[in-house]
C-alpha positions as CSV (number, residue, x, y, z in Angstrom):
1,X,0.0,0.0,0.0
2,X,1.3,3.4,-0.7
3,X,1.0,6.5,1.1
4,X,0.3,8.5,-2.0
5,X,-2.3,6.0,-3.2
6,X,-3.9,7.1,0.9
7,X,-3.2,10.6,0.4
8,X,-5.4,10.9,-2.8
9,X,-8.6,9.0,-1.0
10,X,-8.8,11.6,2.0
11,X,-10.0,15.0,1.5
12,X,-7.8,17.9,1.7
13,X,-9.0,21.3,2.8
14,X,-9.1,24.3,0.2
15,X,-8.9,26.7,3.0
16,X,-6.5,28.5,5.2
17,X,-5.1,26.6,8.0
18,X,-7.4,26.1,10.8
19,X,-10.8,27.5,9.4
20,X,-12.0,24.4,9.3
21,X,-11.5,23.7,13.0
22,X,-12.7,27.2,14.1
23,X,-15.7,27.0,11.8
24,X,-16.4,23.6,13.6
25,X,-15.9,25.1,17.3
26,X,-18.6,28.0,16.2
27,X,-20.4,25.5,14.9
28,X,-20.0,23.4,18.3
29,X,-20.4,26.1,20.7
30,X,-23.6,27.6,19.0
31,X,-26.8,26.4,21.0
32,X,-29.3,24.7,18.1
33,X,-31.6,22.6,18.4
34,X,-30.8,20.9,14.5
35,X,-27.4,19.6,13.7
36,X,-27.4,20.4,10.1
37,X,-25.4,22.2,7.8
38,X,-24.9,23.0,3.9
39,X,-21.1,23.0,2.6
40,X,-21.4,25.4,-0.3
41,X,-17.9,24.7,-2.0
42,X,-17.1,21.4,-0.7
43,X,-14.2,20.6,-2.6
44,X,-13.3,17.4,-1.8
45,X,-15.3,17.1,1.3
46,X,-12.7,18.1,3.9
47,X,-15.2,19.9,6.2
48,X,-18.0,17.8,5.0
49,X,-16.1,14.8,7.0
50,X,-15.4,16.5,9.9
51,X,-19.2,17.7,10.4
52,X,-20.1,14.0,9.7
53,X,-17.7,12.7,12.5
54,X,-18.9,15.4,14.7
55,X,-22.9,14.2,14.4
56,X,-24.1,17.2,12.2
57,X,-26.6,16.3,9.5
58,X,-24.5,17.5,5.8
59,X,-25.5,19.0,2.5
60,X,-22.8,19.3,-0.1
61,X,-22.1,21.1,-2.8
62,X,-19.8,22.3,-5.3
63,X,-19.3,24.2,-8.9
64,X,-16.9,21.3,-9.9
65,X,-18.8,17.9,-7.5
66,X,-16.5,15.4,-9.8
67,X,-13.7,16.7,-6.8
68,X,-15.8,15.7,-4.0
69,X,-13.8,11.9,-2.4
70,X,-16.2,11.3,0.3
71,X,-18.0,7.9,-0.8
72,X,-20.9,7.4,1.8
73,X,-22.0,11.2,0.5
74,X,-23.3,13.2,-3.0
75,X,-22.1,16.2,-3.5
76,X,-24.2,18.0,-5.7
77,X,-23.4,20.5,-8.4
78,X,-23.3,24.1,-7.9
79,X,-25.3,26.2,-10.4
C-alpha cells in the first residue's frame, strides 16, 4: 500500500489553515436545536467529513462535484 495512493482517498482542505476547526468550534459552541449544515464549496469534502464525525446532518455542494472523495456522500453541483 502506498502512502500517496492514501493521500489521494482523504479529503484535503481548500482553506487556510485552521478554518475548518474554528468554523467547527462556532459550529459546536452555538446552542441549536438541529445539527445540520450545507457546505457550499465542498471541494473534496474536507469539512464535509469532519461535520459528519462530529454528528451534524451535511448538504454538499460544489461548482466542480467530480472533486468531491467522500464515498458514503453526494455532492451536488453548484449552479
Amino acid at each position: 500500500m502506498q502512502v500517496e495512493n492514501d493521500y489521494n482517498l482523504v479529503p484535503q482542505p481548500d482553506t487556510a489553515p485552521n478554518v475548518h476547526e474554528v468554523v467547527l468550534k462556532l459550529l459546536k459552541d452555538e446552542v441549536c436545536t438541529e445539527k445540520r449544515i450545507l457546505d457550499a464549496g465542498a471541494g473534496e469534502g474536507a469539512l464535509t467529513q469532519k461535520a459528519l464525525e462530529l454528528g451534524f446532518e451535511t448538504e454538499s455542494c460544489d461548482v466542480n462535484p467530480g472533486r468531491f472523495k467522500l464515498a458514503s456522500k453526494s455532492c451536488r453541483k453548484f449552479p
